[in-house]
Backbone as CSV, one residue per row, in Angstrom:
resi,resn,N_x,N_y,N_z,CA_x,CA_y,CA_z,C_x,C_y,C_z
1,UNK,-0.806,-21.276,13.099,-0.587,-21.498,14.507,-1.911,-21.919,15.139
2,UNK,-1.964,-22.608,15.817,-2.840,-23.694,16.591,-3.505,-22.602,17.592
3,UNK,-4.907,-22.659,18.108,-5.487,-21.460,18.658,-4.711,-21.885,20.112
4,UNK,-4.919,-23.140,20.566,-3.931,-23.137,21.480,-2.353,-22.652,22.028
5,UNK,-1.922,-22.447,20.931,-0.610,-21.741,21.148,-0.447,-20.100,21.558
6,UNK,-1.380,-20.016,20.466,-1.894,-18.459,21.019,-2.068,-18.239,22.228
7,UNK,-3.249,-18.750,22.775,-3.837,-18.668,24.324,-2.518,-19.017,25.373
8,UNK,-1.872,-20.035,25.108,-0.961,-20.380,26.120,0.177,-19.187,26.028
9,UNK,0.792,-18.945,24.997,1.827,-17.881,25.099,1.501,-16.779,25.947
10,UNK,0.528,-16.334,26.155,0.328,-15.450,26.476,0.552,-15.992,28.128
11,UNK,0.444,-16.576,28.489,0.661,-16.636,29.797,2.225,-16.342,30.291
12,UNK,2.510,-15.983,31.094,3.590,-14.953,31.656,5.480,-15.939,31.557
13,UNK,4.288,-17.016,32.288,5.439,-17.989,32.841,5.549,-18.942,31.508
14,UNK,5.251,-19.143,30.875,4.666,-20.141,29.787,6.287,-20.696,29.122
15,UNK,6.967,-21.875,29.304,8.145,-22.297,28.833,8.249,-22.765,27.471
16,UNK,7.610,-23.379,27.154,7.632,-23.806,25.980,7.027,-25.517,26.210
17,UNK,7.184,-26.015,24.586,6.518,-27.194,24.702,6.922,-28.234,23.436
18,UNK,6.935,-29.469,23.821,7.657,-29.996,22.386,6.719,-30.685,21.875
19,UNK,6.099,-30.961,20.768,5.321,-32.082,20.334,4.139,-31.027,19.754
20,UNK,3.177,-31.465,18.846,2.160,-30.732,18.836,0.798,-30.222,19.880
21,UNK,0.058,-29.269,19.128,-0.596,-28.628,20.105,-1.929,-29.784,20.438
22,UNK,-1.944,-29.791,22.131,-2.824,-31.100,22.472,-4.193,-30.288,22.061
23,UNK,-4.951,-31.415,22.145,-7.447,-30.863,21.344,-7.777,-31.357,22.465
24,UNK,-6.995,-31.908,23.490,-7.980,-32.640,24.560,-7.561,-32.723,25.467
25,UNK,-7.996,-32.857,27.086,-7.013,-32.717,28.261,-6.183,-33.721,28.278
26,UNK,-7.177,-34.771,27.835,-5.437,-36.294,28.141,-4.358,-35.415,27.375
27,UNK,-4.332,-35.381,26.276,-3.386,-34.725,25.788,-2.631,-33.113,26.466
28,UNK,-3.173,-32.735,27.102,-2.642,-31.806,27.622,-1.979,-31.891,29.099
29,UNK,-2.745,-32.482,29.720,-1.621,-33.664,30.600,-0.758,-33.846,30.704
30,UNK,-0.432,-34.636,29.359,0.784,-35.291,28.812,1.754,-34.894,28.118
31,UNK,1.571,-33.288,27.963,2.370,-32.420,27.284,3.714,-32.622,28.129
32,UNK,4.749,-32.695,27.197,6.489,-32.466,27.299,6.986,-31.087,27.619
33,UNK,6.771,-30.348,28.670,6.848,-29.080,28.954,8.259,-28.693,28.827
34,UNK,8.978,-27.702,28.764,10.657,-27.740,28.435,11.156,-27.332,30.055
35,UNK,10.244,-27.002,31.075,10.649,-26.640,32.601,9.194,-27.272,33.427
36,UNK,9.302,-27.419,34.374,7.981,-27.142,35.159,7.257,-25.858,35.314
37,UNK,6.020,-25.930,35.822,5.265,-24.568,35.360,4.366,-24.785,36.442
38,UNK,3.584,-23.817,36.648,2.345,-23.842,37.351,1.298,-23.561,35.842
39,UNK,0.749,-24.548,35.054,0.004,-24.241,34.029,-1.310,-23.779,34.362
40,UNK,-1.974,-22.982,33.479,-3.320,-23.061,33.672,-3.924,-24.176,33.328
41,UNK,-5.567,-24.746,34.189,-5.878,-25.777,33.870,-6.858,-26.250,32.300
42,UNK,-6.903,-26.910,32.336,-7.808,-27.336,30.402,-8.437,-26.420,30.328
43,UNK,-9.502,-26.573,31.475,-11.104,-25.595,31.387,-10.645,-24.215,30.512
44,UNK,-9.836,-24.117,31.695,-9.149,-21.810,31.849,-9.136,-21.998,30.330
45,UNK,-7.784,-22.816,29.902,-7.268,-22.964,28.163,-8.399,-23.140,26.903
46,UNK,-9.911,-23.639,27.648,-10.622,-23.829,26.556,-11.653,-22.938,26.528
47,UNK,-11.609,-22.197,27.572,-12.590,-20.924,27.881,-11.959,-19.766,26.681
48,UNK,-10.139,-19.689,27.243,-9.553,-18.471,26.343,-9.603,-18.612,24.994
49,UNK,-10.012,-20.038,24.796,-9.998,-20.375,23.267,-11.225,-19.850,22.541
50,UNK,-11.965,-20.174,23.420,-13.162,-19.699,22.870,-13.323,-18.338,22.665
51,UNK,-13.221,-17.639,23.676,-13.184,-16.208,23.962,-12.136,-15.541,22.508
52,UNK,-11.167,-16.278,22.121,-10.154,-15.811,20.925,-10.698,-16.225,19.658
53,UNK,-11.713,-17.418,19.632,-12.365,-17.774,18.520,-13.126,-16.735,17.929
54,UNK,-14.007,-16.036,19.245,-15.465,-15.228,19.598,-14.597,-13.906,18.677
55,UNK,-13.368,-13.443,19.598,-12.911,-11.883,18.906,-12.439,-12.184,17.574
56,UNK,-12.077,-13.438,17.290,-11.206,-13.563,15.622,-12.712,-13.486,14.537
57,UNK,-13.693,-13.981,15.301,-14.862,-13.683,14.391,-15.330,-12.088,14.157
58,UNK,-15.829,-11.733,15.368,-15.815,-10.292,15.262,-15.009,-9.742,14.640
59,UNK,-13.919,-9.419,14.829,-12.889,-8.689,13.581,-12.921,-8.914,12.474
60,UNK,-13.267,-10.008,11.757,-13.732,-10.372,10.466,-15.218,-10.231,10.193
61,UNK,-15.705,-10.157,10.792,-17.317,-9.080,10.524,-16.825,-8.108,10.382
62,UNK,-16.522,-7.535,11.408,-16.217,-5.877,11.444,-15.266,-5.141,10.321
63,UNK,-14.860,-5.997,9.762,-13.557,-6.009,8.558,-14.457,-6.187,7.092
64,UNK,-15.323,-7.238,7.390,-16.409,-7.330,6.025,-17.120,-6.067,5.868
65,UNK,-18.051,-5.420,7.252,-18.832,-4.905,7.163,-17.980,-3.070,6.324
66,UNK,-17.091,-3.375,6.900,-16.035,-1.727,6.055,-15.958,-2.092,5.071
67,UNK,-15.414,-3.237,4.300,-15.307,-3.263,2.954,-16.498,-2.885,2.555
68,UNK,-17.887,-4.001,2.718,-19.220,-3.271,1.871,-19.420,-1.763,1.962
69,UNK,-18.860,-0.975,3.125,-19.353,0.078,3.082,-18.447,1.289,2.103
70,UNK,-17.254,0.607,1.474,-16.577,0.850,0.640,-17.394,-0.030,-0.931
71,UNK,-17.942,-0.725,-0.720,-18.448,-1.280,-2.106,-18.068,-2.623,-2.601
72,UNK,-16.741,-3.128,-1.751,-16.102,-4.333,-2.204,-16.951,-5.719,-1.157
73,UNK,-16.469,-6.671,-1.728,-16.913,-8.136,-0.912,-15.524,-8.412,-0.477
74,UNK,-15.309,-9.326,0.195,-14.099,-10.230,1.126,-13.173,-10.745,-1.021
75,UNK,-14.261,-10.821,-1.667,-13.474,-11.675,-2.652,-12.900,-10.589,-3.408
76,UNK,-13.599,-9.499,-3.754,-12.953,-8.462,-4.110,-11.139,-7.710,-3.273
77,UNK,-11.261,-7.870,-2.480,-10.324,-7.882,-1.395,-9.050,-8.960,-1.696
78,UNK,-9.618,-10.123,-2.025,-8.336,-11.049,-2.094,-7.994,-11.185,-3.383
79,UNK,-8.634,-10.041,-4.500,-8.069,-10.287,-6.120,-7.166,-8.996,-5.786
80,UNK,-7.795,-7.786,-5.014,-6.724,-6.718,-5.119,-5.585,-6.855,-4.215
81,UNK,-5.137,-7.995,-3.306,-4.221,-8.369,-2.550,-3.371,-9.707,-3.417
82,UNK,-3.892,-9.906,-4.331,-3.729,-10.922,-5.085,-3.458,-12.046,-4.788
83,UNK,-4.438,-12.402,-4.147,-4.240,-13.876,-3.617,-5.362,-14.768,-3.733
84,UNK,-5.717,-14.697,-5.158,-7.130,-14.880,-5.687,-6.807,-14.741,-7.493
């Protein structure tokens, strides 16, 4: 799922949308909305993106840093989940 989709769902009123997720304001513009909306504008959408980029990193530090303190690496992790 597109970080954009994330950020937008969350908004209250948020209808839906057809086509893929727009990278740029023309494109977001031009989005096929399924109702009218009062949307938030690009900026707001690329601020929350960031801000969701910022915590998806942190949690994956914070997720590495427990494994080492258990003894394992991230790769150790994905042979005992087996997906490795």
């Amino acid at each position: 799922m597109a970080l954009f989709d994330k950020v937008i769902r969350k908004h209250s009123e948020f209808p839906g949308y057809r086509g893929n997720a727009p990278t740029t304001e023309q494109e977001y513009d031009s989005v096929d909305w399924f109702s009218d909306w009062q949307k938030p504008s690009w900026k707001s959408i690329q601020t929350e993106i960031a801000e969701l980029e910022t915590a998806e990193t942190n949690a994956k530090k914070a997720a590495e840093a427990k494994l080492a303190k258990l003894g394992l690496t991230p790769e150790d992790l994905q042979v005992l989940l087996g997906v490795k």
